[in-house]
C-alpha positions in Angstrom: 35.9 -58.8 -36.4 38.8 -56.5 -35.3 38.9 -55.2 -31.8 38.8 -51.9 -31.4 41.0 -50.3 -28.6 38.9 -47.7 -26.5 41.1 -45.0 -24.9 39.9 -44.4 -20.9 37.6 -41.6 -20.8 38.1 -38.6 -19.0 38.5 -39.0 -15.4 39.0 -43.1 -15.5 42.9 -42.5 -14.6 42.4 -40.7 -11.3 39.3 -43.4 -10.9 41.6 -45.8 -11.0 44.2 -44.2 -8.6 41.5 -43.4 -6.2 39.6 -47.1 -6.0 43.3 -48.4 -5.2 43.7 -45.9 -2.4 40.8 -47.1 -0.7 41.7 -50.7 -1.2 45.1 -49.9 1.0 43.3 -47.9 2.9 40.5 -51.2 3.7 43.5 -53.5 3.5 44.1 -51.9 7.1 41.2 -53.4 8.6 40.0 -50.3 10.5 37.6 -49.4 7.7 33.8 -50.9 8.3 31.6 -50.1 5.4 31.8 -48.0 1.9 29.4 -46.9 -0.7 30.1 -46.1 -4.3 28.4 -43.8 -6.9 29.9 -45.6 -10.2 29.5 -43.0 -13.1 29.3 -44.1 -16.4 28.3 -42.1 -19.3 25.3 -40.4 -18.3 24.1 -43.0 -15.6 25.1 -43.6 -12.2 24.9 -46.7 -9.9 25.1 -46.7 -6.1 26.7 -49.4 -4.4 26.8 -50.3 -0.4 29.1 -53.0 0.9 29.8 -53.7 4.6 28.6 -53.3 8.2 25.1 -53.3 8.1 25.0 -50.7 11.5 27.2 -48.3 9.7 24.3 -47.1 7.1 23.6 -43.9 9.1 27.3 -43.1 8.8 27.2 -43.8 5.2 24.4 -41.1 4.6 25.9 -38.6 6.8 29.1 -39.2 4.0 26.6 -38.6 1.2 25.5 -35.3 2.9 29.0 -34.3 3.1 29.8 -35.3 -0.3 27.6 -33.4 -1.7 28.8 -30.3 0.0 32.2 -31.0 -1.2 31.5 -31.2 -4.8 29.0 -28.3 -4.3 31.5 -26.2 -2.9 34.2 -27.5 -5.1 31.9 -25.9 -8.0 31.6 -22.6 -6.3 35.4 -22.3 -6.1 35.3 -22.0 -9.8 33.4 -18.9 -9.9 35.0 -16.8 -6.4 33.4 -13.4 -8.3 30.4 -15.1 -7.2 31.3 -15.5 -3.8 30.4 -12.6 -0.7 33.6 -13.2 1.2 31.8 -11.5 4.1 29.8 -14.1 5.0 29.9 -17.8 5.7 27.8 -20.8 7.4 29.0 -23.5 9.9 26.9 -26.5 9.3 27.0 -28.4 13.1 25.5 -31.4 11.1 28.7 -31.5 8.7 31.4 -29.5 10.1 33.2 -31.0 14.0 32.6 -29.4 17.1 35.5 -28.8 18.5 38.6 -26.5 18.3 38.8 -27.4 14.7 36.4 -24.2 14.3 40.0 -22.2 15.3 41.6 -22.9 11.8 38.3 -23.2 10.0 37.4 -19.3 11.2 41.4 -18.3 10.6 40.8 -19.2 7.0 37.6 -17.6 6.3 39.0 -14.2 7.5 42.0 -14.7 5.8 39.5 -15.4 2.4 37.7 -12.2 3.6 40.7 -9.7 3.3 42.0 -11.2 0.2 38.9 -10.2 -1.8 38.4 -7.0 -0.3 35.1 -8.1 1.8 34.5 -5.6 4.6 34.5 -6.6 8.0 33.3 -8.1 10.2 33.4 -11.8 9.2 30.0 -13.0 9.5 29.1 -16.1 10.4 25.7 -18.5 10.6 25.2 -21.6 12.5 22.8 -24.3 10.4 22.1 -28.0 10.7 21.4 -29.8 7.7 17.9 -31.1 8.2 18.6 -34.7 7.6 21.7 -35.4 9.4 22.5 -38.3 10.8 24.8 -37.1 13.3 23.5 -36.8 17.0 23.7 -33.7 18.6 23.8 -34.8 22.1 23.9 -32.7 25.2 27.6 -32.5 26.1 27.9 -32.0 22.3 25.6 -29.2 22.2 27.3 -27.6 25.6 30.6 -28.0 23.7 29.3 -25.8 20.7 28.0 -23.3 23.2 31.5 -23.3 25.6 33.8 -23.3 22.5 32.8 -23.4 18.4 30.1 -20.4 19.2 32.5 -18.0 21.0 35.7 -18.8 18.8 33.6 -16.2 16.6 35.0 -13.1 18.5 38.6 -14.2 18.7 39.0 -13.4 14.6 36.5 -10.1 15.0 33.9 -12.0 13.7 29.8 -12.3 14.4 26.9 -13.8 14.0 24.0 -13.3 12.1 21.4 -15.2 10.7 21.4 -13.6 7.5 24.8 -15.3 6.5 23.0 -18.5 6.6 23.0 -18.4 3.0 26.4 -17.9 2.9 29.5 -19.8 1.5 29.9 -23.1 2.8 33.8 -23.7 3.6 35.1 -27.5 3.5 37.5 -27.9 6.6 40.9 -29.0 5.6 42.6 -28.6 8.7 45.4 -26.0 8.5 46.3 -26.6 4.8 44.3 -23.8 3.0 45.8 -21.1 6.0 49.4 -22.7 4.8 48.8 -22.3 1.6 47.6 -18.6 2.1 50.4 -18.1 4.3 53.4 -19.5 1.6 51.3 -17.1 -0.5 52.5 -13.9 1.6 49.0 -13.6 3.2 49.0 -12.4 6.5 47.6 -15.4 9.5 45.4 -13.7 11.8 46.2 -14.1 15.2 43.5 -14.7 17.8 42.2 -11.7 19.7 40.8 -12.8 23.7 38.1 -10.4 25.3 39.9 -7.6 27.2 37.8 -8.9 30.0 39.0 -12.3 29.9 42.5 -10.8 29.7 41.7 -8.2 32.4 40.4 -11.2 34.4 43.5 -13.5 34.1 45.7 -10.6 35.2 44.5 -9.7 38.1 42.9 -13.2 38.9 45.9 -15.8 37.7 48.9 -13.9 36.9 48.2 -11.1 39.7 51.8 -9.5 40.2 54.0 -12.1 39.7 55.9 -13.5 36.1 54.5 -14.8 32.9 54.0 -18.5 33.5 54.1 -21.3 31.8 51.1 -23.5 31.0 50.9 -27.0 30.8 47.2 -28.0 29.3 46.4 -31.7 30.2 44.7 -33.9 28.0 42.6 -36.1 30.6 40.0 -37.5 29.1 37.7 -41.0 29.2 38.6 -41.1 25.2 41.3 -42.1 23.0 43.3 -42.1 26.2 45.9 -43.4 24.7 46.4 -39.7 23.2 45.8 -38.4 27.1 48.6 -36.3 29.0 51.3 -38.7 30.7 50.5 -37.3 34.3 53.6 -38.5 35.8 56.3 -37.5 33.6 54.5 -33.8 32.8 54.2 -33.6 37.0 58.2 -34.9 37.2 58.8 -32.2 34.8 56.6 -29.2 36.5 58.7 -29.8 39.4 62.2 -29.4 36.8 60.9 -26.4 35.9 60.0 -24.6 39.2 64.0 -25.5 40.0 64.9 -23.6 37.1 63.0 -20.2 38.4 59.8 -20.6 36.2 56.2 -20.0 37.6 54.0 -23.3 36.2 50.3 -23.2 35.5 48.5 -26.5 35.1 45.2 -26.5 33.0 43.4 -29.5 33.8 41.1 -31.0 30.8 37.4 -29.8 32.1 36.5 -32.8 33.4 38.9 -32.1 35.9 38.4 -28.5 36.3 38.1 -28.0 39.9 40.4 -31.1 41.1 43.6 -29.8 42.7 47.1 -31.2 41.9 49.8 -32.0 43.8 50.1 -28.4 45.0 50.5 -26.8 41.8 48.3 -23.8 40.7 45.5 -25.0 38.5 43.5 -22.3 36.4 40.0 -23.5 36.4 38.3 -19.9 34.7 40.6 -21.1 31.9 39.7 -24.9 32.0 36.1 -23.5 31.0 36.1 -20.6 29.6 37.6 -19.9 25.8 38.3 -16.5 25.8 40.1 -16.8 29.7 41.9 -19.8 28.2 43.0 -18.1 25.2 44.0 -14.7 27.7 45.9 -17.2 29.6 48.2 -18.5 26.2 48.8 -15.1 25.2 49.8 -13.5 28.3 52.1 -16.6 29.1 55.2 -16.8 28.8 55.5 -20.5 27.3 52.5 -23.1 26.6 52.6 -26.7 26.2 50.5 -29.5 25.3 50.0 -32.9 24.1 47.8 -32.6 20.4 44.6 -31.6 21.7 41.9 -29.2 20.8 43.2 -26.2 22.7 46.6 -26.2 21.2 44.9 -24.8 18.2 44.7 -21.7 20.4 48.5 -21.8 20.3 49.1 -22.2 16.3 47.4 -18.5 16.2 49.2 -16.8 18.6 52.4 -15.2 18.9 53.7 -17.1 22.3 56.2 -19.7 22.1 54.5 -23.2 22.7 55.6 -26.7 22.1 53.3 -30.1 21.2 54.8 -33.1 22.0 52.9 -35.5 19.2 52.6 -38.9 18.9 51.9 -39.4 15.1 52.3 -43.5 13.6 50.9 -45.7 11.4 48.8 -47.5 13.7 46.9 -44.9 15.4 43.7 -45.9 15.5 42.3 -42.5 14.7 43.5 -41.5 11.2 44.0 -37.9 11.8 47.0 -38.9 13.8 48.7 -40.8 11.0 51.5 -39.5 9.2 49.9 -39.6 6.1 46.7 -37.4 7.5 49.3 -34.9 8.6 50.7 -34.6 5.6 47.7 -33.6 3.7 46.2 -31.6 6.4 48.0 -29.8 8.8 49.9 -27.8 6.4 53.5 -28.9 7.2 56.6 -27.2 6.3 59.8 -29.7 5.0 61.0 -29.3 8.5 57.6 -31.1 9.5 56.8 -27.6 11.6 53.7 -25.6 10.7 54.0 -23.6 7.7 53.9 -19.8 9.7 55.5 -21.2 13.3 57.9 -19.1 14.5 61.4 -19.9 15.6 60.1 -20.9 19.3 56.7 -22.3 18.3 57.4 -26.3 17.6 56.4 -30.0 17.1 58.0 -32.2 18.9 57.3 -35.7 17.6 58.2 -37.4 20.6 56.4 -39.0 23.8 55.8 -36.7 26.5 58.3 -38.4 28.9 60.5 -35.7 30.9 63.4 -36.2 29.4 61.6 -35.3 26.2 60.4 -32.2 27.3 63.4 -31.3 29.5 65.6 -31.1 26.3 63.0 -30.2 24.1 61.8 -26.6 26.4 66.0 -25.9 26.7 66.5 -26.4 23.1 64.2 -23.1 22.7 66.3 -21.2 24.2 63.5 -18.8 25.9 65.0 -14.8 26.9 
């Protein structure tokens, strides 16, 4: 009998590619279970392999997999889509200051095609989610994801919950956009919260600038190298400049080391975002609130520690790549001149050189 050579069918190439991905991927030992869906023809197996406490996780990834390919689908037809009005699923989407780039691209989608304002949004859960929505999570959606709304014009309403579902890509999509000649929206504080910081913070005297602490219980590898950032507060007051700390919010009301501390800001989203734009330079270690920065029009500076190693993947350099919409100078795509990454450890020396190399007026 003489063999017959199949050809692959359509899709077993990028199969292939992807299945060798994950191997490297599991080859680093960080990864604890995976499920495949094996398509072949017009049948499907499911396959689990791994921790045997990690099968909640593995569902939630179903969930979301599922909104990927369904939204994926929708892309196809965008005359479809009502531009005007989205959902935020809390069972699938983070809660945190991801929402900042997640709402920057929505609006941006919502001019494109002509949708009239305002943006408006709908907060769901997916009614079999596996992820816990615990009390300091839920405070976090109401202290920061809900009121992010306002800062892009938008609102909510429950009759968006049937909506367009956005995947959240980081800062990618609003790069794209951006390289496309699209205009990135720049967040828009309360005038209360800036009336508030004015005559509260800032009173009479000069722009400061803000140094937001990472200081959590966390990842605290990734936390705010108190020392150096104090050693370098001090640098700064020699050089003429008015510094204003803003503790992590665990911390809000602790003092330190006579320096003025903003805790309305520590709290607050809409004071903390006041704060940014009425300062004259903000600077941070990469954590949530520096997405407050990346849609503004104040110079700021992140001092980021991206490697291999990290044991959180978003902080790999091949995340960052794919997600955080990187220009070939490894700067995001719309910074401006005096808006940068430094990929360096926040010692002083680092940001000594790093805040003179921007030359401030």
């Amino acid at each position: 009998m003489r063999e017959v050579k199949r050809e692959p069918v359509a899709g077993n190439n990028k199969v292939m590619e992807g299945l060798q991905r994950a191997l490297t991927r599991a080859a680093k030992g960080n990864v604890r279970a995976v499920g495949i869906i094996t398509v072949e023809h017009l049948g499907c197996e499911s396959e689990y392999w791994g921790d045997e406490n990690a099968r909640g996780l593995i569902v939630f990834g179903c969930e979301t997999l599922k909104h990927v390919i369904v939204s994926s689908t929708a892309k196809m037809h965008p005359q479809e889509c009502d531009y005007q009005i989205a959902h935020y699923d809390i069972g699938l989407h983070p809660i945190c200051y991801d929402v900042i780039p997640w709402l920057a691209q929505a609006e941006m989608a919502r001019i494109k095609n002509g949708a009239p304002a305002p943006l408006t949004i709908c907060f769901v859960r997916t009614t079999n989610s596996m992820v816990e929505l615990s009390q300091d999570r839920m405070a976090f959606f109401e202290k920061v994801v809900r009121p992010a709304l306002s800062l892009f014009g938008a609102i909510e309403d429950v009759r968006a919950a049937g909506g367009r579902y956005i995947d959240f890509v980081g800062l990618r999509d609003v790069a794209d956009a951006a390289s496309s000649g699209e205009q990135v929206p720049l967040i828009r504080p309360a005038s209360a919260a800036i009336a508030a910081i004015k005559e509260q913070v800032i009173k009479d005297g000069p722009a400061p600038v803000t140094m937001t602490l990472r200081e959590t219980g966390y990842y605290e590898y990734r936390n705010s190298n108190l020392e150096e950032w104090l050693k370098f507060a001090r640098w700064l007051r020699k050089e003429g400049e008015r510094v204003i700390v803003v503790r992590d919010t665990a911390k809000t009301h602790e003092p330190l080391n006579g320096f003025q501390t903003c805790p309305l800001a520590s709290f607050d989203l809409h004071a903390r975002a006041a704060l940014y734009t009425q300062s004259r330079c903000n600077l941070f270690v990469q954590n949530g609130p520096w997405a407050l920065a990346q849609f503004s029009d104040r110079p700021w500076l992140c001092f980021a520690t991206i490697a291999e190693d990290s044991p959180e993947e978003c902080n790999r350099p091949d995340w960052w790549a794919k997600f955080m919409g990187l220009n070939s100078q490894r700067q995001i795509a719309w910074a401006q001149d005096n808006q940068c990454i430094v990929y360096a450890r926040d010692t002083f020396e680092n940001m000594r050189r790093a805040y003179k190399d921007l030359r401030l007026a």
